[in-house]
VEXSE-938126 format. One record per residue (C-alpha): residue in one letter; y, x, z. Coordinates in steps of 0.05 Angstrom, whole numbers, padded with zeros to 5 digits, always signed. Example, Ala and Ser with C-alpha at 12.3 -4.5 7.8 and 13.67 -1.06 7.14 Angstrom:
# VEXSE-938126
A-00090+00246+00156/S-00021+00273+00143/
# end
This chain:
# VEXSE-938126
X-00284-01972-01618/X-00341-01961-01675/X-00409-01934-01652/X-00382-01866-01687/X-00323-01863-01632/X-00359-01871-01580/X-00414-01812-01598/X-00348-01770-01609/X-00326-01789-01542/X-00393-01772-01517/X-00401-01696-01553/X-00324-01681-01531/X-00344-01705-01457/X-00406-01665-01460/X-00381-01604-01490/X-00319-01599-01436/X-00370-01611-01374/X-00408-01547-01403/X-00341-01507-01410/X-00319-01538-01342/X-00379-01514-01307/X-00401-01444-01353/X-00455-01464-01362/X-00453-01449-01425/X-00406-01391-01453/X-00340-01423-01480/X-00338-01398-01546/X-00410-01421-01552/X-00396-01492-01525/X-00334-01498-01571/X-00366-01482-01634/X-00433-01520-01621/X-00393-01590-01592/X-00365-01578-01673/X-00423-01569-01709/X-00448-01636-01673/X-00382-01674-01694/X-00407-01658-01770/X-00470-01688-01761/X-00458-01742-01730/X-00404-01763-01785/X-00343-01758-01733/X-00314-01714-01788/X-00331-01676-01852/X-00307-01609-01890/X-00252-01633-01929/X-00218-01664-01858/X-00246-01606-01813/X-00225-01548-01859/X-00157-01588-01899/X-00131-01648-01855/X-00060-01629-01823/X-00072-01677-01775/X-00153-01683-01767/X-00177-01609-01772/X-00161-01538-01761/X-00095-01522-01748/X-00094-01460-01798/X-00023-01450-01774/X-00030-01431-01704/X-00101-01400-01713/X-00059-01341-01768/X+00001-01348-01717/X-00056-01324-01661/X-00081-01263-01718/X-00011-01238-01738/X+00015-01218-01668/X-00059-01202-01649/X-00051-01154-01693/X+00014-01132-01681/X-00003-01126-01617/X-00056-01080-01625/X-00018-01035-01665/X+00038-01033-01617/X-00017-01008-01562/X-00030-00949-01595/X+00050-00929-01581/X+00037-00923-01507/X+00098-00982-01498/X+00056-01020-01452/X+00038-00956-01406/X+00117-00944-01406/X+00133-01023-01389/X+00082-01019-01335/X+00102-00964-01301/X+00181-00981-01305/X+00159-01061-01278/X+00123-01024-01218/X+00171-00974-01204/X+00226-01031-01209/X+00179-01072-01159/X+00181-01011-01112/X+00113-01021-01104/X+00118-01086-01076/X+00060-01136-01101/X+00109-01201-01094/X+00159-01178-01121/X+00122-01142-01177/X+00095-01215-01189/X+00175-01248-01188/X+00196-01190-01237/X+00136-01211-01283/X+00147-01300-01278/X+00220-01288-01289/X+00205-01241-01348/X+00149-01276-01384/X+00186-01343-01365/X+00252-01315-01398/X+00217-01291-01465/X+00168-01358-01476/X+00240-01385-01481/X+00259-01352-01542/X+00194-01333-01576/X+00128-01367-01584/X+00085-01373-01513/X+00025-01352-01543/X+00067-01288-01568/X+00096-01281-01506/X+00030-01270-01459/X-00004-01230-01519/X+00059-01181-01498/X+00062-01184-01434/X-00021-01187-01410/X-00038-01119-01424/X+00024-01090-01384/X+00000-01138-01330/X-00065-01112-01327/X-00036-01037-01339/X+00011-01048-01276/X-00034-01088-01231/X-00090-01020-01235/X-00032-00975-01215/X-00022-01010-01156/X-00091-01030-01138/X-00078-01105-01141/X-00124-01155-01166/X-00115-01170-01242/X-00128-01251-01249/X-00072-01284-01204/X-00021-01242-01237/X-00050-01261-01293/X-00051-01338-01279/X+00025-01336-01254/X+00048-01310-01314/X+00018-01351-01357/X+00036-01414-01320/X+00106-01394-01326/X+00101-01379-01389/X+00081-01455-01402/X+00142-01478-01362/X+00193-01425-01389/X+00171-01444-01469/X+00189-01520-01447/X+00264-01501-01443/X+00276-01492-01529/X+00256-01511-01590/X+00229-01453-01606/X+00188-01444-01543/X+00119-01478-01543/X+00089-01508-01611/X+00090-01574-01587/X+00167-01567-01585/X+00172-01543-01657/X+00128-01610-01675/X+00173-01657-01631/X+00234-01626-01656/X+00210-01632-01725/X+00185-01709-01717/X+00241-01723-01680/X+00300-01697-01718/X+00324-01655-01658/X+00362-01588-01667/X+00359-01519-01623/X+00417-01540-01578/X+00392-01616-01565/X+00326-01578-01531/X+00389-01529-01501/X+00417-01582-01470/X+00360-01631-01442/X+00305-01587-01429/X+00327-01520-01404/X+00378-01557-01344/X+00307-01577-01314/X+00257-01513-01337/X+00303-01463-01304/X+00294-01512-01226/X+00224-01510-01242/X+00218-01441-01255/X+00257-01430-01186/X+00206-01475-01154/X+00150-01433-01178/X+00176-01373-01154/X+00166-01401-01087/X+00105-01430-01096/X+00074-01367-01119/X+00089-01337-01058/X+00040-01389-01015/X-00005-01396-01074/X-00031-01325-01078/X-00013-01305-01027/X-00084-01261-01021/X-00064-01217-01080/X-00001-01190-01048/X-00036-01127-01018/X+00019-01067-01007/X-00017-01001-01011/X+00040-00953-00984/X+00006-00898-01023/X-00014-00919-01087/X+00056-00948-01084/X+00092-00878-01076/X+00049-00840-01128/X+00071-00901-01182/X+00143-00879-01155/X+00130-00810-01173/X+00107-00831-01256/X+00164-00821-01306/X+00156-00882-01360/X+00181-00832-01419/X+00116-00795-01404/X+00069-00857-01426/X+00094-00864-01496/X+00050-00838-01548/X+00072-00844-01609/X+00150-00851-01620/X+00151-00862-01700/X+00092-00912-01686/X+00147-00945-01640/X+00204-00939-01682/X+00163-00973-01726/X+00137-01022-01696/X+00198-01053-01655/X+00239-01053-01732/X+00181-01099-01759/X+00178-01143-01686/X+00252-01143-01686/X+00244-01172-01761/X+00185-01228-01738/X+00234-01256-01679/X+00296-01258-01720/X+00252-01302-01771/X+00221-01344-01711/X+00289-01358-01693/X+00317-01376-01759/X+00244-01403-01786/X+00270-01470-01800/X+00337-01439-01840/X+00296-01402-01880/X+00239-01445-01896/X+00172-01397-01878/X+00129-01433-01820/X+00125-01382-01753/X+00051-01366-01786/X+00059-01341-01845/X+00121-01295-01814/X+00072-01277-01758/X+00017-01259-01811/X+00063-01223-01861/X+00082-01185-01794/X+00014-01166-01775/X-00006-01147-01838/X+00063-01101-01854/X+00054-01060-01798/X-00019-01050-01804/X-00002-01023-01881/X+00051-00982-01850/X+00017-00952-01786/X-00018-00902-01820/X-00071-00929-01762/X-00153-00941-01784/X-00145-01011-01799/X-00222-01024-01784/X-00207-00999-01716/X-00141-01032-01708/X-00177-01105-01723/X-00239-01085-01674/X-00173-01105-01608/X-00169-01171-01648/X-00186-01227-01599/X-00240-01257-01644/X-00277-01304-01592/X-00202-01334-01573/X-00202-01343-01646/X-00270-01374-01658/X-00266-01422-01601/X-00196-01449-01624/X-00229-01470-01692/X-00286-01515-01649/X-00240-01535-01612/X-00193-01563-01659/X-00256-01587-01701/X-00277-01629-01639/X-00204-01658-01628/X-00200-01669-01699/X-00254-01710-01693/X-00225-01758-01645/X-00167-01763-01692/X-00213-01780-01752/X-00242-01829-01709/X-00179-01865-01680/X-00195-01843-01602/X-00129-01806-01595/X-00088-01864-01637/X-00131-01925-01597/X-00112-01884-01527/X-00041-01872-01549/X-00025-01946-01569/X-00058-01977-01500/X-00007-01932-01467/X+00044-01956-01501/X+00023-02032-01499/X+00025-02016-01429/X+00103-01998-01426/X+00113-02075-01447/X+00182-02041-01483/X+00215-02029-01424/X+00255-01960-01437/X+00244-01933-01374/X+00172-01954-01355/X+00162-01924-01434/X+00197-01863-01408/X+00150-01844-01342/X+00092-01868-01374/X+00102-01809-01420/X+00118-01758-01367/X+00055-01782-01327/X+00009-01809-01382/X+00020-01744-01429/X-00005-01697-01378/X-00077-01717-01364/X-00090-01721-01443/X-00050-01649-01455/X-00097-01622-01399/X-00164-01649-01431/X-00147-01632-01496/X-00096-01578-01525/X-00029-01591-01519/X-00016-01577-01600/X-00070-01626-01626/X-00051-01678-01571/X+00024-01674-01587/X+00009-01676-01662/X-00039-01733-01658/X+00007-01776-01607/X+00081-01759-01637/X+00069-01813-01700/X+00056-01866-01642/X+00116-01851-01596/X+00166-01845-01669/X+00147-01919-01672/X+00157-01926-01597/X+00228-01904-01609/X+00236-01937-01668/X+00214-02006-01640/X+00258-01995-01575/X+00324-01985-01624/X+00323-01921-01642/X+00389-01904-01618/X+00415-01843-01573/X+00392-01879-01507/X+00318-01873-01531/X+00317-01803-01547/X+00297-01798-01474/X+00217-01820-01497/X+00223-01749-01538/X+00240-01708-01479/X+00192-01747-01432/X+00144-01739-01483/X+00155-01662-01488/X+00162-01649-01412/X+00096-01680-01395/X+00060-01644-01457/X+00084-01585-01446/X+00078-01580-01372/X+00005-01615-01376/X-00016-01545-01406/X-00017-01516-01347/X-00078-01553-01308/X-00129-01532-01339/X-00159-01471-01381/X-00158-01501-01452/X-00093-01541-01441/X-00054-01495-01473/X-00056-01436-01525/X-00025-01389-01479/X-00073-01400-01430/X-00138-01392-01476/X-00105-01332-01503/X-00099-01301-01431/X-00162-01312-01409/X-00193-01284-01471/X-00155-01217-01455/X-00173-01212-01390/X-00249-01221-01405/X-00238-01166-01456/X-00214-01121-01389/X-00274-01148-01352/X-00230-01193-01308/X-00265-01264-01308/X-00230-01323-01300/X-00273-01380-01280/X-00249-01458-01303/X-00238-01474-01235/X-00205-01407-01210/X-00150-01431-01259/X-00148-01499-01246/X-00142-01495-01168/X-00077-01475-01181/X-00061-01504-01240/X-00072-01580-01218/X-00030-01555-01169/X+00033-01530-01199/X+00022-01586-01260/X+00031-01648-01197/X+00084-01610-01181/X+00130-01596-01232/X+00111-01660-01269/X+00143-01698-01201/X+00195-01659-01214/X+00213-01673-01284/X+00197-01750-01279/X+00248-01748-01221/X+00288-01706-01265/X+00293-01752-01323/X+00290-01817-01282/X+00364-01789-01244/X+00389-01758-01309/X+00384-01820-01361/X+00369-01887-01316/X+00412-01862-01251/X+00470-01821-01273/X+00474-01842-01346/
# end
C-alpha cells in the first residue's frame, strides 16, 4: 500500500480508539478523523461530497432526515404515549415479557421497512414504556435494536446492505424470501432466549407501578386525532413506495424525504420547532464517518483487504462461502455495514463470476449478506440502526457507552454468525 494508505489506516485507527474509549465525543471524533482525511490527500471534495462509491452516501443521510422528520411530527399525535401504554398493558407489567413483545415487534417490522425506520419508530415508545414501569431505558434499548439488525436480514427490503446486494446481484424480493428469512426467523428465536440471561438485571417487576399502568386507557394518550389521520395516510403512502421502490423507479430517499417534507407542509405544526427533534449529531457524525470510509475506498484499503480474502478462498466454493460469513463480520463491525457492503460487493460479483456464475454460487451473495448484516450488531457504529438508537437515547439522557453495547453485542454477533455459517454450510454443501 502507498504511504497515503497507510496514514488513512492510521487516522481511521486513531479516530475509532477515541470513539471506542470517549474520549473524545463521537460526533466530534467523526467529523475531525474527516477533516484529517482531506489534508492528508486520502480524499478531496469532488470524491467526499460526489463519489457513489468514495464519499457521502447522500442517500441514506436524506433517508435518516425524511423519517426523522416524520417522526417528529408523528410525536406530536400522542401515538407513541398510546403504543406504550397498550405494549405495557399487553406485557401485564412484566419486564421480560415487555422486552419479547418489543424483539418480536421491532424484529417483525425491520423485515418489511427500512431498520433505521424501524427503531426511529419504535425508540421513543421504548423509552415512553420502560418510565411507566420503572425499568432501565438502555438494555431495552440495545435488544431492540439488535433485533432489529437480525429481523432486516430476512428481505430485500430490510437493511440497506440488502437493497445493494440485491441490486448487484440481480436478486428479487422472494429469492431474499426464500434464503434468508428460513434462517433470521431461528435466530430471532435464539435471541429471545438469550435476552433472557443477557439482561437479565433489567427485568425488575414493580407489582405497583405495574397495576397503575393497568389502570391507563391508551385512547386517553392521543393528542391530536387529525394530526394522526394525517400522518398514518402519508406513512401508509412512504411504505407502500418502500415496498414497490424498485417498480416505480424513486430510491427509498427521495420517498423518505418527499415524506418528511409533505407532512411537515401539511401539519399545520411550527416547522422551526418540528426540525429542533431532528437528530442532527446522528446526522453530522454519519457524514465523517462516511468521509473517513470513503477514504479507505479512494485509497484501495477496502479493495486491497477484500481481494486478500478472496485470494485466500483459493476458488474453492465453499471455503469462498464461510470466508464471507466469518470474514464479512469483523470489517461490517469496524466500519458501517452500508459503506463496507458497497465497497466489497464489486469484489465478490467477480468472485461469483470467476467461480461460474451459475445458481450454485449464488450462495457467496447470501454468505456475503448474512455476515454483513449480522456483523452490525457488535459494535456501536456497525450499523445505522444502531447509531440512530444511541443518538435517541442521548437525546433522553440515557447514555450508552461503546462498550455497554458491545458486551453484548460481540456476544449475540459470535452467536448468530455460528449459526448462519452452520446454516448455510447444511443448507447448500450438506443437503443440496
Amino acid at each position: 500500500m502507498s504511504v497515503t494508505a497507510w496514514l488513512t489506516v492510521a487516522v481511521f485507527a486513531a479516530v475509532y480508539v477515541l470513539i471506542a474509549t470517549e474520549w473524545v465525543h463521537r460526533v466530534a471524533a467523526a467529523l475531525g478523523g474527516a477533516v484529517v482525511m482531506l489534508l492528508i490527500g486520502a480524499t478531496d471534495a469532488e470524491h467526499a461530497f460526489f463519489s457513489e462509491h468514495a464519499g457521502i452516501d447522500w442517500n441514506v443521510l436524506f433517508l435518516l432526515l425524511g423519517m426523522m422528520l416524520i417522526v417528529a411530527v408523528l410525536k406530536r399525535t400522542g401515538i407513541f404515549e398510546f403504543i406504550a401504554i397498550w405494549a405495557a398493558r399487553r406485557a401485564r407489567g412484566r419486564p421480560y415479557r415487555l422486552m419479547v413483545l418489543l424483539i418480536v415487534a421491532t424484529g417483525s417490522l425491520s423485515a418489511w421497512l427500512d431498520n433505521v425506520t424501524t427503531v426511529l419508530l419504535i425508540a421513543p415508545v421504548t423509552i415512553l414504556v420502560c418510565r411507566r414501569l420503572g425499568v432501565p431505558v438502555v438494555p431495552y434499548l440495545i435488544a431492540e435494536v439488535m433485533a432489529c439488525n437480525i429481523g432486516g436480514a430476512a428481505t430485500l427490503i430490510g437493511d440497506p446492505p440488502n437493497i445493494m446486494i440485491g441490486s448487484r446481484a440481480d436478486l428479487s424480493f422472494n429469492d431474499f424470501l426464500i434464503h434468508m428469512t428460513p434462517v433470521v426467523v431461528v435466530l430471532m428465536i435464539v435471541f429471545v432466549l438469550m435476552s433472557r440471561v443477557m439482561f437479565r438485571k433489567a427485568f425488575r417487576y414493580d407489582p405497583e407501578r405495574a397495576a397503575s399502568v393497568m389502570e391507563l386507557s391508551p385512547r386517553g394518550a392521543i393528542k391530536d386525532v387529525r394530526l394522526l389521520v394525517v400522518s398514518g395516510v402519508v406513512i401508509g403512502a412512504v411504505m407502500a413506495c418502500f415496498v414497490l421502490h424498485t417498480w416505480l423507479g424513486l430510491e427509498p430517499a427521495v420517498v423518505a424525504i418527499s415524506g418528511g417534507l409533505l407532512l411537515l407542509g401539511i401539519s399545520r405544526l411550527d416547522p422551526g420547532d418540528v426540525v429542533r427533534d431532528v437528530e442532527w449529531e446522528t446526522l453530522a457524525f454519519f457524514t465523517g464517518l462516511f468521509v473517513m470510509v470513503g477514504a479507505m475506498v479512494r485509497t484501495g484499503v477496502i479493495g486491497d483487504l477484500g481481494e486478500m480474502a478472496a485470494d485466500a478462498t483459493g476458488g474453492d466454493l465453499q471455503g469462498t462461502a464461510m470466508a464471507l460469513v466469518f470474514g464479512s463480520v469483523v470489517p461490517s463491525a469496524v466500519i458501517d455495514n452500508i459503506p463496507f457492503v458497497a465497497s466489497v460487493s464489486p469484489i465478490v460479483a467477480e468472485i461469483v463470476a470467476s467461480s461460474g456464475g451459475g445458481e450454485e454460487t449464488e450462495v457467496l451473495w447470501w454468505a456475503f449478506a448474512l455476515g454483513a448484516d449480522l456483523g452490525g450488531n457488535a459494535t456501536i457504529i456497525a450499523s445505522s440502526a444502531n447509531v440512530v438508537v444511541v443518538g435517541i437515547a442521548e437525546r433522553e439522557g440515557h447514555h450508552i457507552s461503546f462498550w455497554q453495547f458491545s458486551r453484548y453485542g460481540l456476544i449475540v454477533t459470535a452467536v448468530t454468525v455460528a449459526l448462519a455459517g452452520a446454516y448455510v454450510w447444511l443448507r447448500y454443501f450438506v443437503l443440496a
